[in-house]
C-alpha positions as CSV (number, residue, x, y, z in Angstrom):
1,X,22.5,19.5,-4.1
2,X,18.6,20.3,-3.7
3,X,18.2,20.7,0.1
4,X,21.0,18.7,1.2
5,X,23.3,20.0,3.8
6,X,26.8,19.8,2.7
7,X,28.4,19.2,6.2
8,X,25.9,16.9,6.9
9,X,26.7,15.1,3.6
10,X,30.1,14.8,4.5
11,X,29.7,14.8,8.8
12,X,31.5,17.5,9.4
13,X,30.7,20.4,11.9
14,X,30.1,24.1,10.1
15,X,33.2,25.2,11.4
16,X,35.9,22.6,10.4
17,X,39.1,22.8,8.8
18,X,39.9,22.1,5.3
19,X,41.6,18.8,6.4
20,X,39.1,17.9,8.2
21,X,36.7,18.1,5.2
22,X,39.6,16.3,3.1
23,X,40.0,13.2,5.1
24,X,35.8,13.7,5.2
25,X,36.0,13.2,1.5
26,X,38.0,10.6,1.2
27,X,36.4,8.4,3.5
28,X,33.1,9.2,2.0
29,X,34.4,8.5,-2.0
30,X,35.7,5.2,-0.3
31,X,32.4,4.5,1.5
32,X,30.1,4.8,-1.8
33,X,32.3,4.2,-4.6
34,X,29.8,2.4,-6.7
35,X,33.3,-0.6,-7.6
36,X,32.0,-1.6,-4.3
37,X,29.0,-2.7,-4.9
38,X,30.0,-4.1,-8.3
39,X,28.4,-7.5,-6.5
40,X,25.3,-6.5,-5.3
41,X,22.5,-5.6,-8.2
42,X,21.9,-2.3,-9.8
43,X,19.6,-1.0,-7.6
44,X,22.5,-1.2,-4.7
45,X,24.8,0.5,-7.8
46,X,22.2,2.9,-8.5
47,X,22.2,4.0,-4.8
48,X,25.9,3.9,-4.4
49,X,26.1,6.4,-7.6
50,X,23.6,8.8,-5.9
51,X,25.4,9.0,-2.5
52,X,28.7,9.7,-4.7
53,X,27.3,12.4,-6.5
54,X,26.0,14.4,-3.2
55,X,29.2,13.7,-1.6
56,X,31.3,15.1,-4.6
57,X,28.7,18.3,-4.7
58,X,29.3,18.4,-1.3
59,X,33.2,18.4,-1.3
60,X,32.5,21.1,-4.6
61,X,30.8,23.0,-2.4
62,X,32.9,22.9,1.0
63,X,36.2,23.4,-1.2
64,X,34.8,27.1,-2.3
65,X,35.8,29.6,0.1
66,X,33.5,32.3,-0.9
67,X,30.8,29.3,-0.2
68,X,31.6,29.0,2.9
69,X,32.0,32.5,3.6
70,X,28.2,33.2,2.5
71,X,27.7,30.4,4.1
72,X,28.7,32.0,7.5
73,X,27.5,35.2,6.6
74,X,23.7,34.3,5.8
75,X,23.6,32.1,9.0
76,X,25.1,35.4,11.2
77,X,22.2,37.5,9.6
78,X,19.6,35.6,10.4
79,X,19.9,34.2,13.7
80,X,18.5,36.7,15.4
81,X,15.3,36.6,13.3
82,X,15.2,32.5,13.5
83,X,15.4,33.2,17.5
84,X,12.5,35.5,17.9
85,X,10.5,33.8,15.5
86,X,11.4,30.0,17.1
87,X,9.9,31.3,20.4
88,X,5.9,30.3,20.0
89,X,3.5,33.6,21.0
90,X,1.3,32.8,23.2
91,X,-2.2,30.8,21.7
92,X,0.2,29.3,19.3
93,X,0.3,25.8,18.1
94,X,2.6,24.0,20.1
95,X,6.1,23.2,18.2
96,X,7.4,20.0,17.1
97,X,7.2,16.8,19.0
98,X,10.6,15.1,19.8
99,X,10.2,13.1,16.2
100,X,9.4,16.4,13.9
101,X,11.9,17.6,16.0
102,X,14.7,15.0,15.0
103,X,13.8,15.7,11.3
104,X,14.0,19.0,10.8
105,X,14.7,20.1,7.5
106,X,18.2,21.5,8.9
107,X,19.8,18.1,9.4
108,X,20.4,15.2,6.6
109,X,20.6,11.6,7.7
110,X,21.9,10.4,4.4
111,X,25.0,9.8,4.0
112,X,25.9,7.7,7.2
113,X,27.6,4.9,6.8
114,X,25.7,3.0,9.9
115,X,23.4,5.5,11.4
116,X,19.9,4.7,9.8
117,X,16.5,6.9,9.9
118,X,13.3,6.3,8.7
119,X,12.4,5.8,6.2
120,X,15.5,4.7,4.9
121,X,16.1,2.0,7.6
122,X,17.1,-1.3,5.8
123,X,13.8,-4.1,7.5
124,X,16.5,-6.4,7.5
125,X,18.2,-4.3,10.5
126,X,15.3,-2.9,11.6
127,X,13.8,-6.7,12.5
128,X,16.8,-7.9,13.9
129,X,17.5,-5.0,16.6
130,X,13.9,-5.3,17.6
131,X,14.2,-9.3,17.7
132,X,17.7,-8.6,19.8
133,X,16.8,-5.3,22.3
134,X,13.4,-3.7,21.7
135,X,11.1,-6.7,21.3
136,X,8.3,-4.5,22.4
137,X,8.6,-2.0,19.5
138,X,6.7,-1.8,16.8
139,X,8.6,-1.7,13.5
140,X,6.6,1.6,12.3
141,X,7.7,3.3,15.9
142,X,11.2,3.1,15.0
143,X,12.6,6.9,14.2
144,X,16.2,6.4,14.0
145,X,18.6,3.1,13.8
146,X,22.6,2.9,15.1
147,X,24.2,-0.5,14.0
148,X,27.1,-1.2,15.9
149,X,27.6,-4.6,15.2
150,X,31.0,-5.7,12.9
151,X,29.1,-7.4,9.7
152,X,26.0,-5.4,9.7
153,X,23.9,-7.5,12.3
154,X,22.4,-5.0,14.1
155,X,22.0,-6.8,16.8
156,X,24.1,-4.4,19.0
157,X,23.6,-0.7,18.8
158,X,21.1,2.2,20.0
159,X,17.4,2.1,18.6
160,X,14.9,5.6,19.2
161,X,11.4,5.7,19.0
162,X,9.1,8.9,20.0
163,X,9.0,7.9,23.7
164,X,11.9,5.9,24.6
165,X,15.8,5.3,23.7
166,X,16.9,1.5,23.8
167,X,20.6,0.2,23.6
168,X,22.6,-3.0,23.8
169,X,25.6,-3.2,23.9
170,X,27.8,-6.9,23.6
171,X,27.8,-9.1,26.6
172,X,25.9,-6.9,28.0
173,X,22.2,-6.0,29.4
174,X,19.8,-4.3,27.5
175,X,19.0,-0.7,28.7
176,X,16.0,1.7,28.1
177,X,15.3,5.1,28.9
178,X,11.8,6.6,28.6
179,X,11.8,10.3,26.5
180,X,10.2,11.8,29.9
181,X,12.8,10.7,32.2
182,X,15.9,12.3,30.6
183,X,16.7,15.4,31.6
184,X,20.7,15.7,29.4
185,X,21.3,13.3,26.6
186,X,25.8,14.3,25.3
187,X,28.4,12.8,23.2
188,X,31.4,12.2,24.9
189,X,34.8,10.7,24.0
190,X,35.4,7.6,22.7
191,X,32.2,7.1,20.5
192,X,30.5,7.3,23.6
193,X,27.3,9.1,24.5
194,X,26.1,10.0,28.7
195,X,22.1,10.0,29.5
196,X,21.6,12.3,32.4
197,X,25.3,11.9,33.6
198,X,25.7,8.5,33.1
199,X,27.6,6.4,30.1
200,X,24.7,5.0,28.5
201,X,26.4,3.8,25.6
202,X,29.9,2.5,24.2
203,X,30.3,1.9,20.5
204,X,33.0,-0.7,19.2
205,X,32.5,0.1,15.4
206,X,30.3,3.6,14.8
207,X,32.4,6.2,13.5
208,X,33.3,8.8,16.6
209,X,32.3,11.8,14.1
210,X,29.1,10.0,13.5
211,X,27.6,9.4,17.1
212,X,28.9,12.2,18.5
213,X,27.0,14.0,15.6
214,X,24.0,11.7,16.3
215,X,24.0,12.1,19.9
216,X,24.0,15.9,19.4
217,X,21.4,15.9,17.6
218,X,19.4,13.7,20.0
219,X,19.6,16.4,23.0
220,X,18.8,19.2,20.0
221,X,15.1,17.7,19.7
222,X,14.3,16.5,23.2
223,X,15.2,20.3,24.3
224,X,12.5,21.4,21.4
225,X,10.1,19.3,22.4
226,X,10.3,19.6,26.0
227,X,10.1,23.8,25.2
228,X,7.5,22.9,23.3
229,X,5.7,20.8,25.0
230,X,5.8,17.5,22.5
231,X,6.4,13.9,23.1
232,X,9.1,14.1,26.2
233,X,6.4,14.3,29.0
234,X,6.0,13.7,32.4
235,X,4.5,10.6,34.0
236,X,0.8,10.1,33.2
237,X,-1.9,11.8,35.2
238,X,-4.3,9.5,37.3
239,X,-4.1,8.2,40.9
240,X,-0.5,8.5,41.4
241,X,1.1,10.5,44.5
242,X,0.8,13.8,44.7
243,X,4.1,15.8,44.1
244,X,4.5,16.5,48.1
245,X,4.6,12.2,48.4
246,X,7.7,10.0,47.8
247,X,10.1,10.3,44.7
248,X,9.5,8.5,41.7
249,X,12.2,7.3,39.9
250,X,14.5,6.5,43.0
251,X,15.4,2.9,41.6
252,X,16.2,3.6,38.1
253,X,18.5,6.1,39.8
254,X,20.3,3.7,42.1
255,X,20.5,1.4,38.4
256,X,22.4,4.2,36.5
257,X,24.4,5.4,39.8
258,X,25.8,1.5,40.3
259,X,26.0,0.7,36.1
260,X,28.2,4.1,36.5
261,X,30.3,2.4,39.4
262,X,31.0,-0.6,37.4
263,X,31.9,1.6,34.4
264,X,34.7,3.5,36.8
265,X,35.7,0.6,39.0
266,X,39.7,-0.5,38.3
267,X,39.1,-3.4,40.2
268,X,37.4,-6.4,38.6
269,X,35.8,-8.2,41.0
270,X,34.2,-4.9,42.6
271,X,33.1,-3.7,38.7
272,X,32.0,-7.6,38.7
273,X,29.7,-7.6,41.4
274,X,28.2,-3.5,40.3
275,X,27.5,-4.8,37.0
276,X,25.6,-8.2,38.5
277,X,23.3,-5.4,41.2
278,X,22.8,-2.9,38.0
279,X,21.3,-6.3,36.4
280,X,19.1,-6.9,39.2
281,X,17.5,-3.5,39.3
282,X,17.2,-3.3,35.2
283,X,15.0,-7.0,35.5
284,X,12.7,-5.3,38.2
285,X,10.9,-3.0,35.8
286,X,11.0,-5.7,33.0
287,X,7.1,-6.5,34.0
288,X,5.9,-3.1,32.9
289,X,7.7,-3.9,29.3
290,X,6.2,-7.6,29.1
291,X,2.8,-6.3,29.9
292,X,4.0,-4.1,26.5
293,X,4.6,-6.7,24.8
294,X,2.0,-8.2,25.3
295,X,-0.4,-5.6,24.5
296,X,-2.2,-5.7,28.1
297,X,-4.8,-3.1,28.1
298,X,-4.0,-0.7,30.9
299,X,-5.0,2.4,32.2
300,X,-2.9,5.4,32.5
301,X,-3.1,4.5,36.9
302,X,-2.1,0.9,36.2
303,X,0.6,1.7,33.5
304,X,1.9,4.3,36.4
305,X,1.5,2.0,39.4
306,X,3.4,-1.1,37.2
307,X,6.7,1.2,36.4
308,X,6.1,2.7,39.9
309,X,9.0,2.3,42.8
310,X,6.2,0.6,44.9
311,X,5.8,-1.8,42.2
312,X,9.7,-2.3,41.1
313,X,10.8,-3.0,44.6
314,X,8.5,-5.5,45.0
315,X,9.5,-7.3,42.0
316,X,12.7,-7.0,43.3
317,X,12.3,-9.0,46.3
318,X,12.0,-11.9,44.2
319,X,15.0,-11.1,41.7
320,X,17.2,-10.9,45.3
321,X,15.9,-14.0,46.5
322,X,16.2,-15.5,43.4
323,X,20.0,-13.9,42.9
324,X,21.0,-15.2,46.5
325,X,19.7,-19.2,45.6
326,X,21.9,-19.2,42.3
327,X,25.0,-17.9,43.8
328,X,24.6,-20.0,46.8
329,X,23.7,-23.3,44.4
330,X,26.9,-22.5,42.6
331,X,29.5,-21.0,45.2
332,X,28.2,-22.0,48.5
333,X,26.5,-20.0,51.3
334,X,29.7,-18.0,52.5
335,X,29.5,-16.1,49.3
336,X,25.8,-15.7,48.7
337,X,25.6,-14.5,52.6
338,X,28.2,-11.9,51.6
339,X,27.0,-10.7,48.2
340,X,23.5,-10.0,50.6
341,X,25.1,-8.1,52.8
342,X,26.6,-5.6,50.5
343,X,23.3,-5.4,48.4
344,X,21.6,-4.8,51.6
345,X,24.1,-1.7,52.2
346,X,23.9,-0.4,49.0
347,X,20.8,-0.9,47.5
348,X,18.0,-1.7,49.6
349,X,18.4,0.2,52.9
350,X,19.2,3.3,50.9
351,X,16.4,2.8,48.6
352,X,13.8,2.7,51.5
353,X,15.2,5.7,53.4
354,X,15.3,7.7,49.9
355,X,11.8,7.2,49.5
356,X,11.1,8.0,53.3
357,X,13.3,10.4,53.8
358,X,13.9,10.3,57.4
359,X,15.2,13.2,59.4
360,X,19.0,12.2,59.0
361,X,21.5,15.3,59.8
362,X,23.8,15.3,57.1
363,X,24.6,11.9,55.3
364,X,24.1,8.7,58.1
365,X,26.9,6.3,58.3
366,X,25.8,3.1,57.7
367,X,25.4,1.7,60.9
368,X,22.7,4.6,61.7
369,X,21.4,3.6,58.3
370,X,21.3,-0.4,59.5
371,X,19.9,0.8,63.3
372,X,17.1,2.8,61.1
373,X,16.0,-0.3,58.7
374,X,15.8,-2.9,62.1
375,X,13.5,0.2,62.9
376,X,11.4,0.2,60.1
377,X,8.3,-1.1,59.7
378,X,9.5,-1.5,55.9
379,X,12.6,-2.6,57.2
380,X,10.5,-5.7,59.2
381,X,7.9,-6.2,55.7
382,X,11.1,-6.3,53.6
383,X,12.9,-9.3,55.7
384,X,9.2,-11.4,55.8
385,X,9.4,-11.1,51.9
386,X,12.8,-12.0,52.4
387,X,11.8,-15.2,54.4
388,X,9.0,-16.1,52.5
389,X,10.6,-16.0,48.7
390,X,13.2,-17.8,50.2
391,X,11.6,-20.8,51.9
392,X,9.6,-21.0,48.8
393,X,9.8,-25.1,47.3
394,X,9.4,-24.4,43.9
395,X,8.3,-20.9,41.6
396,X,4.8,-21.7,42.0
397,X,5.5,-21.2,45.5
398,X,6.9,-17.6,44.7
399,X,4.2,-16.7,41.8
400,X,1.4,-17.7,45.1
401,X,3.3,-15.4,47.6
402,X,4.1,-12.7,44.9
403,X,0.5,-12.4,43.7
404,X,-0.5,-12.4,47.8
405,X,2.2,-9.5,48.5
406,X,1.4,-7.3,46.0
407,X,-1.7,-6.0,46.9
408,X,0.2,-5.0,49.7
409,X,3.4,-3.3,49.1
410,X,6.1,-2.8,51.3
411,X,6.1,0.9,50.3
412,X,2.3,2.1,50.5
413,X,1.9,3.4,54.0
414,X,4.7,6.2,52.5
415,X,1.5,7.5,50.4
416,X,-1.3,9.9,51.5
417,X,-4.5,8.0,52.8
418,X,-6.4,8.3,49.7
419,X,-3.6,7.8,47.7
420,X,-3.1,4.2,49.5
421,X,-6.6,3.3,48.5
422,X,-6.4,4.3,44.9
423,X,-2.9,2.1,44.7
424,X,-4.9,-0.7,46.4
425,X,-7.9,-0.2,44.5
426,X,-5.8,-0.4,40.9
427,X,-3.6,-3.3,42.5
428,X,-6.8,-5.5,42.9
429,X,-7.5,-4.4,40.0
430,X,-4.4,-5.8,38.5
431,X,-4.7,-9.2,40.2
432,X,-8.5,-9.7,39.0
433,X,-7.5,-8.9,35.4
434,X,-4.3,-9.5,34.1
435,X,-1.7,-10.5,37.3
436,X,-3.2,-14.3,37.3
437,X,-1.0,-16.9,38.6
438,X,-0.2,-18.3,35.1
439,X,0.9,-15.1,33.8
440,X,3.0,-14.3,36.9
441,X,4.4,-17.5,36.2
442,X,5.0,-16.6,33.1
443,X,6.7,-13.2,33.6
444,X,8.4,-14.5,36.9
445,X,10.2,-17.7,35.0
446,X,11.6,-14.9,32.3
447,X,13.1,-12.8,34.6
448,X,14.7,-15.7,36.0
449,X,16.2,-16.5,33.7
450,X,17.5,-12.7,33.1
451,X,18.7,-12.7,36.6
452,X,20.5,-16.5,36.5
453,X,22.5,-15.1,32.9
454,X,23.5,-12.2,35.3
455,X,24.2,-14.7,38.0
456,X,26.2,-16.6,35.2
457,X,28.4,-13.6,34.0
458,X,29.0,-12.4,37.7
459,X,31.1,-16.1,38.7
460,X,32.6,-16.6,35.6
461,X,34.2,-12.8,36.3
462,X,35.0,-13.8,40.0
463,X,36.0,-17.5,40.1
């Protein structure tokens, strides 16, 4: 079998059972049995032959018990040498980044029936889950491919690059995790895998054995990489706050902690409503990835002050106004009033005292957590956004007041003093050479439209 891995071939785990490597077997022969591609040209015949030859070596191989029991044997032995030798002396080159990592020699991605890596990624796939959930990716960035669409779309599934995991599931918003900011990626049941606690994806066709396998193998090479100190890295060095300052990271928090709540909730107007704020959060850090997109030349201090908190929740003033119009357009004030106030209770008062951290003993209720925002002096900038977005005529209107307010943020008076005047100095920055009131326009009218789909989904659920 050359270098192939025989449970890989087959996705097994080292230890299973002979049935398990039976019904393994037989799924596989069914999977690549070249009658099956009788239709589709010999080089698809020629390939189907191949994959049926490793998997019968495989099952050859698996089937011999004295195999298996080298097998063991050899890896016993010589774990204790691979572990002193994995751990890098000091002045050594640094080990493998998160994409060396995810190909070691170890683990075989042939074999799957709709788990894809590079460079054996079909372009056909490849284009359309970029087109579909990671328009900002680069074909050539793409490491490893999960289609978990029905006929072979792939316009649903999980996509990794070397700095960031994208997924998209159906009827659902797209989701994206930077490399840096996960901390535990783990299968769970279900065909399901958790980032940093919380479900981040759901299959509907992938094999269980198969992403379970896959996700596995995820967390395997971000922990090598992070030991080693390769491609999952912390936020980029420049002007932003100092490590005593404010969080970062605070909103995407609140996003996964309500997208978790709407996972759990049993009752469908509540999981309705989670799902609608979780939307609203995801759109505010969609200007950092349109700036992507559109190849905007920034510095490390822009990139960081663009995905910042300071940034997002600005942004996010808009996508609440915004939110608040739609539903009140389409179900009347009563209900838009009401949907503020719980957004208000949950989202936006807790994300300002998380960031300021005031001297609270023990958790505050939220009436000392209302008395604290009519308090604030972010509490009072907040509700003039508020106003302002919302007397707005039209979005040119918003784009003027958005482009005003920016240079500005609700949030900067949290930072040190020289802190404040970098963020200013990169926000003016910002404004002279890239944030001009046609591209805010631009980016404003697409999250819009992001936020009036949610808007959409939300009713339909609840009236």
């Amino acid at each position: 079998m050359n270098s192939l891995d025989p449970y890989s071939v087959l996705g097994v785990r080292p230890n299973a059972s002979q049935t398990e490597i039976e019904l393994a077997y037989k799924g596989r022969r069914s999977q690549y049995h070249p009658d099956r591609y009788a239709n589709e040209g010999e080089e698809s015949i020629a390939w189907a032959t191949g994959m049926m030859q490793q998997v019968n070596e495989a099952y050859a191989l698996l089937s011999d018990p004295a195999y298996r029991q080298g097998r063991k044997q050899h890896e016993t032995r010589d774990s204790g040498a691979r572990s002193s030798q994995e751990a890098p002396a000091s002045g050594d080159p640094a080990p493998a980044t998160f994409a060396a990592a995810l190909f070691q020699s170890k683990w075989s991605w042939d074999g799957l029936e709709r788990i894809f890596a590079r460079p054996r990624i079909p372009k056909n796939k490849l284009r359309a889950a970029i087109d579909s959930y990671a328009w900002d990716v680069k074909p050539g960035e793409v490491l490893v491919l999960v289609d978990d669409t029905l006929f072979g779309g792939a316009k649903e599934g999980v996509l990794v690059t070397g700095d960031a995991i994208y997924a998209k599931q159906k009827f659902e918003e797209v989701k994206r995790i930077p490399l840096f900011k996960i901390s535990k990626i783990e299968p769970l049941s279900n065909s399901r895998m958790a980032m940093n606690g919380v479900e981040f994806f759901r299959c509907n066709v992938v094999d269980h054995g198969e992403f379970g396998m896959f996700a596995a193998r995820l967390e395997a090479a971000r922990k090598a990489s992070v030991d080693g100190g390769g491609a999952t890295r912390p936020a980029p060095e420049g002007r932003e706050p100092k490590s005593d300052g404010p969080d970062e990271g605070v909103i995407e928090h609140f996003e996964q902690e309500i997208a978790r709540m709407a996972n759990e909730s049993s009752e469908s107007q509540q999981a309705a409503f989670m799902r609608l704020t979780a939307s609203m959060l995801a759109a505010s850090s969609k200007i950092a990835r349109m700036l992507e997109k559109e190849e905007a030349e920034l510095s490390e201090e822009e990139a960081f002050v663009v995905s910042s908190d300071l940034f997002r929740f600005e942004v996010f003033t808009f996508i609440l106004s915004d939110t608040l119009a739609a539903i009140q357009n389409a179900a009347g004030q009563t209900r838009a009033m009401k949907a503020l106030e719980i957004i208000m209770s949950i989202v936006v008062i807790p994300i300002l005292i998380s960031k300021e951290r005031p001297n609270f003993r023990g958790v505050p209720s939220e009436q000392e957590q209302f008395e604290w925002f009519m308090r604030s002096p972010r509490g009072a900038a907040f509700k003039h956004r508020m106003k302002v977005f919302g007397s707005a005529q039209d979005l040119e209107d918003s784009v003027s007041a958005f482009v005003e307010h920016i240079q500005a943020p609700i949030m900067l008076d949290l930072y040190e003093e020289d802190e404040q005047e970098a963020i200013e100095e990169v926000l003016g920055d910002l404004v002279e050479t890239v944030f001009d009131e046609e591209t805010v326009e631009v980016m404003l009218r697409r999250i819009q439209r992001l936020v009036r789909s949610a808007v959409e989904r939300y009713l339909e659920a609840t009236l």
